[in-house]
Residue, then its C-alpha position, 0 to 999 in steps of 0.5 A: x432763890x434757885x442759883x446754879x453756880x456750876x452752869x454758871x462757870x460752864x458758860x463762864x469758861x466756855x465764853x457763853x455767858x451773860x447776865x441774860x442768858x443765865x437769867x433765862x436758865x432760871x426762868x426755864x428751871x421755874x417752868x418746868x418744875x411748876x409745870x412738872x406738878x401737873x404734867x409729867x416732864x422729868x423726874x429729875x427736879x432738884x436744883x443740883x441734878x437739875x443743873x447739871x443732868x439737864x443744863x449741863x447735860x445739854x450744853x456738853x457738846x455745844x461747840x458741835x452746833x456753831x457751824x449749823x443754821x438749823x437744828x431739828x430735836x427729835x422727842x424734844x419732851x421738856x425741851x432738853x437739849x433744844x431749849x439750853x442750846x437755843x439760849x445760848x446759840x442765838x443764830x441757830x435756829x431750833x425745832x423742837x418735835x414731840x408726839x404729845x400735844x400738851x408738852x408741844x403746848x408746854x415748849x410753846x409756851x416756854x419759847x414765848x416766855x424767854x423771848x427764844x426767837x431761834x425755837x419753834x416747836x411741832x407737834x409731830x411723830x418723828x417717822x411724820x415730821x420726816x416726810x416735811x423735814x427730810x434732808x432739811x436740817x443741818x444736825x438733829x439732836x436726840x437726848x432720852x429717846x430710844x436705844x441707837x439703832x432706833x433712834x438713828x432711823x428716826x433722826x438719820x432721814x432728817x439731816x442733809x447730806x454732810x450734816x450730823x446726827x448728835x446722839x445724847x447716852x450714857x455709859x452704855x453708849x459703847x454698846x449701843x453704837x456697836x449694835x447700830x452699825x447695821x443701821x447706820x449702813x443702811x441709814x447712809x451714816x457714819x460715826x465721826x466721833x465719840x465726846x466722853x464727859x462726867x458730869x458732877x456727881x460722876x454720871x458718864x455721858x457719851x455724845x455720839x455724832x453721826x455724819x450723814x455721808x448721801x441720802x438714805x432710802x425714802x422707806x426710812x423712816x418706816x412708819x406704823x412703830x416699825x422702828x422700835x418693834x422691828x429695830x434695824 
């Protein structure tokens, strides 16, 4: 039987844990290795890179999250981080966008399978959902999608004046941030703070966050793939 002792004392020593919630980390892992065999969702699916390169990976930064109401997650693909932060922050609510249909279908069904209230997924591009979801959400999340500067257009137009931009990198994150500075002026955001983590195994994490300070000209997101071919 698949036991993940590290995630286990994380939410232990961070007072996240119950026999309920850990029991649905199990059932995620379950899903997304059996789903994995006929869809591509991650290449990372041994128990020990699973438990901490996308459970622990998630969480870092989770006490980030406790003051919000609602959290939009850009490119969610397997549902990481949306999905372990909606186990174990019950009163927020989560939505998960993708571009591709089969892994939206794939979140649905995880969301139905843990009894996850707080998740809905949507089928979407990022540069469309804006034009529903502009200045609604209180912080959006990013983990794995495109270098800063790209990602700050994708997720910047999304979250509400005072709210936060939370980007998941690694240990290129210094230079990402400081080549998306002219993105972050003209996305109407500043960094309020750098998280440094390792996580086991030594891999470094940054979490950035990003505090969105007015709203940001309606042009943004620009649509047509813009963003990644043309970056701020």
């Amino acid at each position: 039987m698949t036991d993940f002792p590290l995630l286990k004392k994380f939410l232990q020593d961070n007072g996240l844990y119950s026999d309920e919630r850990y029991a649905k980390f199990l059932t995620y892992f379950d899903e997304v290795v059996e789903t994995n065999k006929v869809m591509n969702l991650t290449a990372i699916t041994t128990p020990e890179d699973f438990e901490s390169k996308h459970f622990i990976d998630s969480l870092l930064p989770f006490a980030e999250f406790e003051s919000a109401k609602s959290v939009a997650d850009i490119g969610s693909g397997a549902g990481f981080p949306a999905i372990p932060l909606a186990i174990v922050l019950p009163d927020v609510k989560f939505t998960l966008v993708d571009s591709l249909n089969k892994r939206v279908n794939f979140l649905c069904g995880v969301i139905e399978k843990l009894g996850l209230s707080n998740c809905v997924a949507v089928h979407s591009r990022a540069e469309d959902f804006a034009k529903q979801g502009r200045e609604k959400f209180d912080v959006v999340t990013a983990r794995a999608v495109a270098a800063m500067n790209i990602l700050l257009e994708y997720t910047a137009p999304i979250a509400k004046t005072g709210g936060k931009v939370i980007a998941y990198k690694g240990s290129n994150a210094e230079e990402e941030i400081r080549d998306a500075k002219k993105a972050a002026d003209l996305l109407c955001c500043k960094l309020e703070k750098t998280l440094s983590f390792n996580l086991n195994g030594g891999d470094e994490r940054v979490v950035a966050v990003y505090k969105k300070i007015r709203p940001c000209d309606k042009k943004y997101p620009r649509g047509g793939n813009k963003p990644r071919t043309n970056p701020l």
